[in-house]
KENUPA-788004 format. One record per residue (C-alpha): y, x, z. Coordinates in steps of 0.02 Angstrom, whole numbers, padded with zeros to 5 digits. Example, Ala and Ser with C-alpha at 12.3 -4.5 7.8 and 13.67 -1.06 7.14 Angstrom:
<pt><v>-00225</v><u>00615</u><w>00390</w></pt>
<pt><v>-00053</v><u>00684</u><w>00357</w></pt>
***
This chain:
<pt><v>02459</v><u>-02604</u><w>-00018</w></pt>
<pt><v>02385</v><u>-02510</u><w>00136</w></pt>
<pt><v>02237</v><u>-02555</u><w>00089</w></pt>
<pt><v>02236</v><u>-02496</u><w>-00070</w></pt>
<pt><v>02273</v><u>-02320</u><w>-00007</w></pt>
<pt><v>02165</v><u>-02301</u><w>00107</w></pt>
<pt><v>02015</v><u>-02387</u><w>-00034</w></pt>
<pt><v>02095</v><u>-02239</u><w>-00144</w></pt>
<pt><v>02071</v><u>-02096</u><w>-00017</w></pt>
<pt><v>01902</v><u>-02176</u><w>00036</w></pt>
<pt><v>01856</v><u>-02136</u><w>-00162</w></pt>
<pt><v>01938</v><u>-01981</u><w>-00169</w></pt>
<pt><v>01848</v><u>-01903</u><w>-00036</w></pt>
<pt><v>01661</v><u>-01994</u><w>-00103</w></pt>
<pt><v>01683</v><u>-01913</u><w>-00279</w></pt>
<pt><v>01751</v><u>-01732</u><w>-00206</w></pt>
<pt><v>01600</v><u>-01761</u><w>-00103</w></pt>
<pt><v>01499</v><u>-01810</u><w>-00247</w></pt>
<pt><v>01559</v><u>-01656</u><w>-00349</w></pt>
<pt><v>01515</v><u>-01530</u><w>-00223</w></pt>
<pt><v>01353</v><u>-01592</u><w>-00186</w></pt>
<pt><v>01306</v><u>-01576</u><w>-00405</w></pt>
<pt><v>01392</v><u>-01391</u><w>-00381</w></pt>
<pt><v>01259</v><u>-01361</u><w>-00263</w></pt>
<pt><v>01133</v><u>-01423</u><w>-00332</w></pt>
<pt><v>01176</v><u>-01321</u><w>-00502</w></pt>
<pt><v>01158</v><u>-01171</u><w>-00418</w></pt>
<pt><v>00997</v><u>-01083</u><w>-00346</w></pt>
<pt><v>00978</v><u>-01137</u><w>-00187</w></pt>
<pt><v>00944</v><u>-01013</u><w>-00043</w></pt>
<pt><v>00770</v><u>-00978</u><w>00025</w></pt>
<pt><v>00733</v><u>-01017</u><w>00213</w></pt>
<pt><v>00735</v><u>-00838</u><w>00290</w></pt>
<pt><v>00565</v><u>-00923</u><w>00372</w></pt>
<pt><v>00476</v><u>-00966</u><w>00219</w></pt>
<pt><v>00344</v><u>-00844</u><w>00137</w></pt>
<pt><v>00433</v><u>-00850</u><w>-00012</w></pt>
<pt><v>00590</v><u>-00771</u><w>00082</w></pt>
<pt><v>00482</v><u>-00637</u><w>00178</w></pt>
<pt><v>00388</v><u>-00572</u><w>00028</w></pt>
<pt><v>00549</v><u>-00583</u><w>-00073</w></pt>
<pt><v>00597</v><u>-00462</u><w>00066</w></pt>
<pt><v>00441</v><u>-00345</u><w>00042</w></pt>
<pt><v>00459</v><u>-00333</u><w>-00139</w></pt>
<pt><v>00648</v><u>-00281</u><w>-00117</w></pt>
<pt><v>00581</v><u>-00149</u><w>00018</w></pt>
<pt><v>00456</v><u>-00057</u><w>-00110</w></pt>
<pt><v>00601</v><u>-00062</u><w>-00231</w></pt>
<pt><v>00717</v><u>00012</u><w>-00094</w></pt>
<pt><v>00551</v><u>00130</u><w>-00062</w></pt>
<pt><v>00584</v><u>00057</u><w>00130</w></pt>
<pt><v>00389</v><u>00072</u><w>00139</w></pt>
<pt><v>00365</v><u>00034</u><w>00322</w></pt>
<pt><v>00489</v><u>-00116</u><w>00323</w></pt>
<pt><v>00372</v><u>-00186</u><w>00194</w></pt>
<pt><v>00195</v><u>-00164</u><w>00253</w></pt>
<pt><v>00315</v><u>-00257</u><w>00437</w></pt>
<pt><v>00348</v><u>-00390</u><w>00314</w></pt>
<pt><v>00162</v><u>-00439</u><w>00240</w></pt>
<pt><v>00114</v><u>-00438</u><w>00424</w></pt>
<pt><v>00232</v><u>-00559</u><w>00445</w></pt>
<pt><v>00191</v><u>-00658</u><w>00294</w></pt>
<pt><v>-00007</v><u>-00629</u><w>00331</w></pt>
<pt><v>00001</v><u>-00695</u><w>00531</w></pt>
<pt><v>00115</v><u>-00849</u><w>00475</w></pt>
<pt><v>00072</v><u>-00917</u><w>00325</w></pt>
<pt><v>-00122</v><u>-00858</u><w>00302</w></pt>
<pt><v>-00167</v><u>-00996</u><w>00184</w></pt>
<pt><v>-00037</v><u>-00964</u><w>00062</w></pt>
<pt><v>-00049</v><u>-00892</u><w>-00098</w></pt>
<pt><v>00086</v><u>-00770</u><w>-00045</w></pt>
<pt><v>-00016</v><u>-00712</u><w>00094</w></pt>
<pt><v>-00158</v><u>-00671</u><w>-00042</w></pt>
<pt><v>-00032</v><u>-00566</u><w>-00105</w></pt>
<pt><v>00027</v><u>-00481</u><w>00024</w></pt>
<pt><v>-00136</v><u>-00425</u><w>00084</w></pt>
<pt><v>-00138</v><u>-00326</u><w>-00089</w></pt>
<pt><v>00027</v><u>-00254</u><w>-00055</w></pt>
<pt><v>-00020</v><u>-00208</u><w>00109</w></pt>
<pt><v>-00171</v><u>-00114</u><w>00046</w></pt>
<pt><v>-00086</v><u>-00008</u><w>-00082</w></pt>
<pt><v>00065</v><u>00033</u><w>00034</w></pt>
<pt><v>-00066</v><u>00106</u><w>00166</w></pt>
<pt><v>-00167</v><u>00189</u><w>00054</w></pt>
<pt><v>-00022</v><u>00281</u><w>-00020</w></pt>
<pt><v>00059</v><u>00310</u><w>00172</w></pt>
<pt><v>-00113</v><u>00370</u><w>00232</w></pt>
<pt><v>-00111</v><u>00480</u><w>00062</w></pt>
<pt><v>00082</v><u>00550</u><w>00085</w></pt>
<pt><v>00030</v><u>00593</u><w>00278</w></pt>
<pt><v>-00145</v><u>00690</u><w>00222</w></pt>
<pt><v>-00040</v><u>00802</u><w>00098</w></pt>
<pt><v>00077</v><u>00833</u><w>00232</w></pt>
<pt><v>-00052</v><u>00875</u><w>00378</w></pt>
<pt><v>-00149</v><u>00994</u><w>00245</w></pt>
<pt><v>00004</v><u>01087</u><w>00185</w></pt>
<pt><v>00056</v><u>01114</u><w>00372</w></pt>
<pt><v>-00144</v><u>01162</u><w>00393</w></pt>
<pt><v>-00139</v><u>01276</u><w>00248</w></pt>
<pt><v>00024</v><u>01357</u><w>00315</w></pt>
<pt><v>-00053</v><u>01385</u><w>00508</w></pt>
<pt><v>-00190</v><u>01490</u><w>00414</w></pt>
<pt><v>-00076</v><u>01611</u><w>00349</w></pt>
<pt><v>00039</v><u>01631</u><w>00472</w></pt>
<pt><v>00036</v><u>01732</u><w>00640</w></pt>
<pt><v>00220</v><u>01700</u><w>00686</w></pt>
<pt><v>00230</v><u>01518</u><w>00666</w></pt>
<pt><v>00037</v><u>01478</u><w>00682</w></pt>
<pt><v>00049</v><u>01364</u><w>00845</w></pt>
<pt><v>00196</v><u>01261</u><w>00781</w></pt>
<pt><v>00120</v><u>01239</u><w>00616</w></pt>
<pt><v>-00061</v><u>01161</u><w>00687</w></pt>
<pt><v>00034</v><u>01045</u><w>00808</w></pt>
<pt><v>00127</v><u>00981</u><w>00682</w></pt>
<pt><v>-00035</v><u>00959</u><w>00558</w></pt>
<pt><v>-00093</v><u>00858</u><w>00693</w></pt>
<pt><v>00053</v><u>00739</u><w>00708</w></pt>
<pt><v>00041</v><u>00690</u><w>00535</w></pt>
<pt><v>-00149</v><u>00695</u><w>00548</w></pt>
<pt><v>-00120</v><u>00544</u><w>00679</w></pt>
<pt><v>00022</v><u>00451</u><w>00581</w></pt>
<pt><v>-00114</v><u>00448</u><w>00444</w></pt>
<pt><v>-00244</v><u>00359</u><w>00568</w></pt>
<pt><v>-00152</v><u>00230</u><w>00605</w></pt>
<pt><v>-00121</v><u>00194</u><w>00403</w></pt>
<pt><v>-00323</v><u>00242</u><w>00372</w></pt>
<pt><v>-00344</v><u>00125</u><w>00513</w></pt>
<pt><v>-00233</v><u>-00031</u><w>00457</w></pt>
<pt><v>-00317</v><u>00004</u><w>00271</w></pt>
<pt><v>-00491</v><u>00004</u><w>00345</w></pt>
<pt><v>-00464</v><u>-00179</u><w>00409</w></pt>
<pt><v>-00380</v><u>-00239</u><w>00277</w></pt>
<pt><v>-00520</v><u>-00207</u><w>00164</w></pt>
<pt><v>-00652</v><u>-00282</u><w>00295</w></pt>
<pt><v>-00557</v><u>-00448</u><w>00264</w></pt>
<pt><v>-00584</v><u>-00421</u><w>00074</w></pt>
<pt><v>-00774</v><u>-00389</u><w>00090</w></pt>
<pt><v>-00794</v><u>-00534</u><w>00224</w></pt>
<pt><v>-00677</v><u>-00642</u><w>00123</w></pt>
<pt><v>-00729</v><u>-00610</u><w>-00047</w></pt>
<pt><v>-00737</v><u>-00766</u><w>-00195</w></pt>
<pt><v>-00723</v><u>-00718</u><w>-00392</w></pt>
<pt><v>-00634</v><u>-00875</u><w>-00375</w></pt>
<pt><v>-00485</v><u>-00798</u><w>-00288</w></pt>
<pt><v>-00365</v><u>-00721</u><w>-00364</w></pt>
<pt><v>-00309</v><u>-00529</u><w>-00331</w></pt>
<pt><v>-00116</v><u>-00525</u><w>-00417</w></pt>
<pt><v>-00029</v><u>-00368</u><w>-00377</w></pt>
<pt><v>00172</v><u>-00420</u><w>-00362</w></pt>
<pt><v>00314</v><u>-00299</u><w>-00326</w></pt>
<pt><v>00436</v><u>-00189</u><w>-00404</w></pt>
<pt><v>00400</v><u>00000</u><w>-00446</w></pt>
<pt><v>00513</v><u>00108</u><w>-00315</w></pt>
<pt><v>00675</v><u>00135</u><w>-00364</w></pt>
<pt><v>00626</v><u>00326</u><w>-00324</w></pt>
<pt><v>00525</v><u>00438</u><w>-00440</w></pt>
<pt><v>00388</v><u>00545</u><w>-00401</w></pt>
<pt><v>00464</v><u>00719</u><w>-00369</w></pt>
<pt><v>00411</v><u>00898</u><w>-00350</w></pt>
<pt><v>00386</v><u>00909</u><w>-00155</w></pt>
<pt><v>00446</v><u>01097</u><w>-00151</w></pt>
<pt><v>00425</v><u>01121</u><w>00029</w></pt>
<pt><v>00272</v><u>01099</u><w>00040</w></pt>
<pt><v>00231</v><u>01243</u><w>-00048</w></pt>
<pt><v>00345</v><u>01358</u><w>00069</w></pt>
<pt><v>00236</v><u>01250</u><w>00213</w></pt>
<pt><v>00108</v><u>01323</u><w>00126</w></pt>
<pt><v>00136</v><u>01482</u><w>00120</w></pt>
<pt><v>00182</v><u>01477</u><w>00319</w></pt>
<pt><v>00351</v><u>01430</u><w>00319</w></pt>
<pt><v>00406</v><u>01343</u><w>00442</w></pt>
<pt><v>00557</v><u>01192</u><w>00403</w></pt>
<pt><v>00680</v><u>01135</u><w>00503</w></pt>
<pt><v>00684</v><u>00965</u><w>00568</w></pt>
<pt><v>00805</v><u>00890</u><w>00429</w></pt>
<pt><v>00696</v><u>00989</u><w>00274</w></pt>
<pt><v>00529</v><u>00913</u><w>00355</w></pt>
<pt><v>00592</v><u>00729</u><w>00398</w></pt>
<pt><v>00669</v><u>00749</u><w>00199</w></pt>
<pt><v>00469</v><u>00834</u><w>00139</w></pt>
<pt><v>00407</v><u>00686</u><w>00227</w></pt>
<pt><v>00479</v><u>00552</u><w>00139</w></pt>
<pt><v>00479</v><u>00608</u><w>-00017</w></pt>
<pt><v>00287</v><u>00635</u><w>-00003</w></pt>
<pt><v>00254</v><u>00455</u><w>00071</w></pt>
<pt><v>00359</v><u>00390</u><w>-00080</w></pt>
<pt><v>00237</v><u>00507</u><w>-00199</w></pt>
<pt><v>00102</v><u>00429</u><w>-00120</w></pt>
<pt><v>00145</v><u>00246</u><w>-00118</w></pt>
<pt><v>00185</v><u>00289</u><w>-00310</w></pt>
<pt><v>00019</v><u>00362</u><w>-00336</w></pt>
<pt><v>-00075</v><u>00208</u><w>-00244</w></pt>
<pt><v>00031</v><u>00080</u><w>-00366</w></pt>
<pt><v>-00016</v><u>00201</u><w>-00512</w></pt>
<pt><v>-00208</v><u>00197</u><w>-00461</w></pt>
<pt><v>-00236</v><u>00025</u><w>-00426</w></pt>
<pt><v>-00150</v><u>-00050</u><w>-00591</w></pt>
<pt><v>-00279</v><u>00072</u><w>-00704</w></pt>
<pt><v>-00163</v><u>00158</u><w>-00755</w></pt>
<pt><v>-00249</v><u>00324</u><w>-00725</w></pt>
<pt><v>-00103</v><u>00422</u><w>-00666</w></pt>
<pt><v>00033</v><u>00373</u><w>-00802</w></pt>
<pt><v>00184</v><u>00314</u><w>-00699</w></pt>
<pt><v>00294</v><u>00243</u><w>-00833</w></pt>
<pt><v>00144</v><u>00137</u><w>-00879</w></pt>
<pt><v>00115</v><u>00070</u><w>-00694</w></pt>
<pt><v>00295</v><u>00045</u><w>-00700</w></pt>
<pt><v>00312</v><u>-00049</u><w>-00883</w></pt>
<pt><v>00149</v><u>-00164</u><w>-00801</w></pt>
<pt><v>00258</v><u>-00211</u><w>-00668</w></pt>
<pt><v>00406</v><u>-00231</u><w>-00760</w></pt>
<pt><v>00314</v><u>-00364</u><w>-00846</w></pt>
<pt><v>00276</v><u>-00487</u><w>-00697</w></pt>
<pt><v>00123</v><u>-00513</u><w>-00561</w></pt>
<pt><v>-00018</v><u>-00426</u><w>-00638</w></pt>
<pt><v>-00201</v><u>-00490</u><w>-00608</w></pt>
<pt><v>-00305</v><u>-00356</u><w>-00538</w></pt>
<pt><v>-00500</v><u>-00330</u><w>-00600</w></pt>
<pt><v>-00602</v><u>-00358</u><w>-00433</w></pt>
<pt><v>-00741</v><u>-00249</u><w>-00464</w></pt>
<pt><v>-00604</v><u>-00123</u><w>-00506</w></pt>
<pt><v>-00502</v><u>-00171</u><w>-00350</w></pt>
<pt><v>-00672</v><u>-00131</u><w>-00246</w></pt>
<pt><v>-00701</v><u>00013</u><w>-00316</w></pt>
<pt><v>-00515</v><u>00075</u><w>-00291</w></pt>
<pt><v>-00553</v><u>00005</u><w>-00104</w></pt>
<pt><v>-00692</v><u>00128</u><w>-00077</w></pt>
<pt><v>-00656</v><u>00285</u><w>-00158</w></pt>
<pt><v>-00478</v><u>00255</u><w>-00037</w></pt>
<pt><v>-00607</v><u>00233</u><w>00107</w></pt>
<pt><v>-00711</v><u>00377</u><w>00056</w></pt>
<pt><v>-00533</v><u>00492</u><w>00046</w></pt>
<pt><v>-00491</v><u>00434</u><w>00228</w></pt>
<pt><v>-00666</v><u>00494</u><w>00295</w></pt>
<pt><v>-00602</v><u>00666</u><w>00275</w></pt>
<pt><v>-00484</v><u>00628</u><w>00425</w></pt>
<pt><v>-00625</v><u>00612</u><w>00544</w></pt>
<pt><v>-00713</v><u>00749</u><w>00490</w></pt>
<pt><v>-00741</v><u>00906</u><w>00570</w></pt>
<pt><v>-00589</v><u>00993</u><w>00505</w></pt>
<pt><v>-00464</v><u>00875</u><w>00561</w></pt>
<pt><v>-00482</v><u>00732</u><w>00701</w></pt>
<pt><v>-00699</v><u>00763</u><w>00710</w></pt>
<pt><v>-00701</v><u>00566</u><w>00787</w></pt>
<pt><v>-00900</v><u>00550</u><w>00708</w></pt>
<pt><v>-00890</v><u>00369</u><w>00752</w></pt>
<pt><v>-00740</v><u>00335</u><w>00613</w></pt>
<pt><v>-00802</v><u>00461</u><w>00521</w></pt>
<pt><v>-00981</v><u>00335</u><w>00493</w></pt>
<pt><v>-00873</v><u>00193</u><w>00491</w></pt>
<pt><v>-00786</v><u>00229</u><w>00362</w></pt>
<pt><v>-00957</v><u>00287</u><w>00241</w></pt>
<pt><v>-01018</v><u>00114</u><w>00264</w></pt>
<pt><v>-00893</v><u>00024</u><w>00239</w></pt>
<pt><v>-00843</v><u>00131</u><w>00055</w></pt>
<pt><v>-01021</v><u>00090</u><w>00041</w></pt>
<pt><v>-01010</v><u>-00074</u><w>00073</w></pt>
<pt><v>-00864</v><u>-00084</u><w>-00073</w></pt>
<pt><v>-00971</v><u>00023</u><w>-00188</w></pt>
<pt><v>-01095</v><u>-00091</u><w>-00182</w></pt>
<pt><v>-00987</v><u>-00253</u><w>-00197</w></pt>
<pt><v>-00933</v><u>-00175</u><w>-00359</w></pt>
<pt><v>-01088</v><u>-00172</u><w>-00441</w></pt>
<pt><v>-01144</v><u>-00339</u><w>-00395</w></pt>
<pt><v>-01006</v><u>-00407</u><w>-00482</w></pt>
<pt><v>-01011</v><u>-00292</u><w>-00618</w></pt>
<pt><v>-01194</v><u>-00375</u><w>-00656</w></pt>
<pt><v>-01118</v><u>-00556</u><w>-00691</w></pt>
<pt><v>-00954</v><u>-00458</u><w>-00783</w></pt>
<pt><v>-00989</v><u>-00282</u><w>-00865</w></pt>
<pt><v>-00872</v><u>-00175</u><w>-00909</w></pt>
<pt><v>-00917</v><u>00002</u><w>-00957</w></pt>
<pt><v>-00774</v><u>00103</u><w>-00881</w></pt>
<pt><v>-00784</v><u>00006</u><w>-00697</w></pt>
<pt><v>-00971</v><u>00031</u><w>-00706</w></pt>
<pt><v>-00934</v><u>00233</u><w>-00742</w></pt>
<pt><v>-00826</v><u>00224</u><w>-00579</w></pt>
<pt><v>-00935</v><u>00131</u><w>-00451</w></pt>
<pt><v>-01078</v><u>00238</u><w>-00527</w></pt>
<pt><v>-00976</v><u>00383</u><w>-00505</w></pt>
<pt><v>-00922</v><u>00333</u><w>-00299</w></pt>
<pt><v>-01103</v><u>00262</u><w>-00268</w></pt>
<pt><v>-01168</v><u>00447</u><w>-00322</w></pt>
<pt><v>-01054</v><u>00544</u><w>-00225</w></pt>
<pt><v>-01102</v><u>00437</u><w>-00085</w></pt>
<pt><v>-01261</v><u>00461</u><w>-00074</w></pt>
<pt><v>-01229</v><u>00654</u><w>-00093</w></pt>
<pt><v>-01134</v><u>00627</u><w>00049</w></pt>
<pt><v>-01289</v><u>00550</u><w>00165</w></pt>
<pt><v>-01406</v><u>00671</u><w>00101</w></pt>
<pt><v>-01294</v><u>00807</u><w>00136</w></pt>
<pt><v>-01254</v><u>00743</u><w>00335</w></pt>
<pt><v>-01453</v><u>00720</u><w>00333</w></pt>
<pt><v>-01482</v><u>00907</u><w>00309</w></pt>
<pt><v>-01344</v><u>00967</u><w>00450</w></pt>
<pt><v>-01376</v><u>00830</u><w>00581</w></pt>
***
C-alpha cells in the first residue's frame, strides 16, 4: 500500500510536470536579452518610443556582436537613417541659433556659443553617418539585401515654434531649448524615415509603408539618398560653420563616390526617376568642384 502512494505521487508530480512544460511551450517563449533578435527588438521599440539615441546604442551593439547576421544588415540601415535625421535636427538647431546671433546685440554672444554646441553634436552624427556609408560603398553586393525595419515614432512631426523666436534673437531658457531640441531631432529622424522610403515628404505614407512590415529598399536609390545626406553634412565644415577643409573634401568624395555608385547600378537596372536624382546630385556636384576651383 506504501508503495502505491508513493507510485501515485511519483505520477502526480510527472504529469503536473508534464503539463507545465506543454503550457510553456504554448506560449511565446522569451528572447535571450543577448540575442540580436532581442537587441534590435529593443531598437525598433526605441524609434517607436522616439528614444533616438538609445537606438542608434542598440545597432552598435547588434553591429559589433553579431556582424554576420542578417539583423546586423539591418541595423546598419537603421543606424544610417537615425544619424542622418540627428545630424539634420542638430543643423536646424545650430542655424536658427545662427540666424538669431545675427539679429541680436543683447543676446549675440550666448546665441553663437550655443550655435556652436549643436554645430558639434551634429559632427559627431555627420561623423558616425560618414562611416557608416564607407562600409556600404566598401561592402557593396546587389546580392545583399537593404530592408528598412522599424516602427514610425510614436511622435508626430510638429511645428518647432521656438525656433522661430530663436530666430528672431530670442533667447530660451534651458527647459524651452532642451524641449526645441527634441522635438527637432524627432522632426528630423521623421524626415530621414520619410526620405529614404520614397516617399517624397508624405509622412502618413512613410508611416502606412511601415505599418506594412520590413520594406526592401532600391539600392541605387539608397545611394543616392547616401550622398545627397553626405553632400548636406559638407555644409558643416564649411566656412560658415566648423571651416575643418579636410572634412569638408572628405565628405565631396565620398557623396561622390555614392553618386557614382548610383549610376553604375542604374546601367544594369534603369529606372527613370532614380536616374533624375543621381543626375540631379552628380550635377550639383560638379558645380560644387568647379565652383571651389575658381576661389582656391
Amino acid at each position: 500500500m506504501k508503495n502505491f502512494f508513493l507510485s501515485s505521487r511519483i505520477v502526480s508530480s510527472s504529469m503536473l510536470l508534464f503539463l507545465v512544460a506543454n503550457l510553456s511551450c504554448g506560449e511565446n517563449p522569451k528572447m535571450s536579452k543577448n540575442s540580436a533578435e532581442y537587441q534590435y527588438s529593443e531598437a525598433k521599440k526605441a524609434i517607436s518610443d522616439a528614444k533616438f539615441e538609445k537606438a542608434i546604442s542598440w545597432t552598435g551593439e547588434i553591429i559589433n556582436k553579431f556582424s554576420k547576421s542578417e539583423f546586423a544588415d539591418r541595423a546598419r540601415i537603421l543606424r544610417i537613417i537615425l544619424l542622418s535625421g540627428l545630424s539634420e535636427g542638430h543643423a536646424n538647431m545650430a542655424e536658427a541659433y545662427m540666424s538669431g546671433f545675427e539679429k541680436s546685440i543683447k543676446n549675440a554672444g550666448a546665441l553663437r556659443s550655443n550655435a556652436f554646441d549643436y554645430y558639434r553634436k551634429q559632427k559627431n552624427e555627420a561623423l558616425g553617418f560618414y562611416e557608416a556609408c564607407d562600409f556600404f560603398l566598401k561592402n557593396f553586393s546587389d546580392q545583399t539585401p537593404y530592408v528598412l525595419d522599424c516602427e514610425f515614432p510614436s511622435k508626430d512631426f510638429t511645428s518647432n515654434r521656438t525656433l522661430d523666436d530663436i530666430r528672431s534673437g530670442t533667447l530660451p531658457d534651458s527647459e524651452h531649448r532642451r524641449t526645441a531640441e527634441e522635438v527637432e531631432l524627432c522632426n528630423g529622424v521623421i524626415s530621414s524615415l520619410t526620405s529614404f522610403l520614397g516617399a517624397a515628404g508624405d509622412r502618413a505614407k512613410a508611416r502606412r509603408l511601415l505599418e506594412g512590415g520590413p520594406k526592401p529598399l532600391d539600392h541605387a536609390e539608397f545611394m543616392v539618398m547616401l550622398g545627397r545626406t553626405l553632400l548636406d553634412d559638407q555644409r558643416l565644415f564649411g566656412r560658415t560653420a566648423l571651416n575643418e577643409i579636410q572634412n569638408y573634401r572628405q565628405f565631396y568624395q565620398k557623396s561622390s563616390e555614392c553618386a557614382e555608385l548610383a549610376l553604375k547600378i542604374l546601367k544594369d537596372k534603369p529606372n527613370k526617376e532614380t536616374q533624375s536624382l543621381a543626375e540631379q546630385l552628380k550635377t550639383e556636384l560638379e558645380a560644387l568642384e568647379k565652383k571651389q576651383a575658381k576661389t582656391s
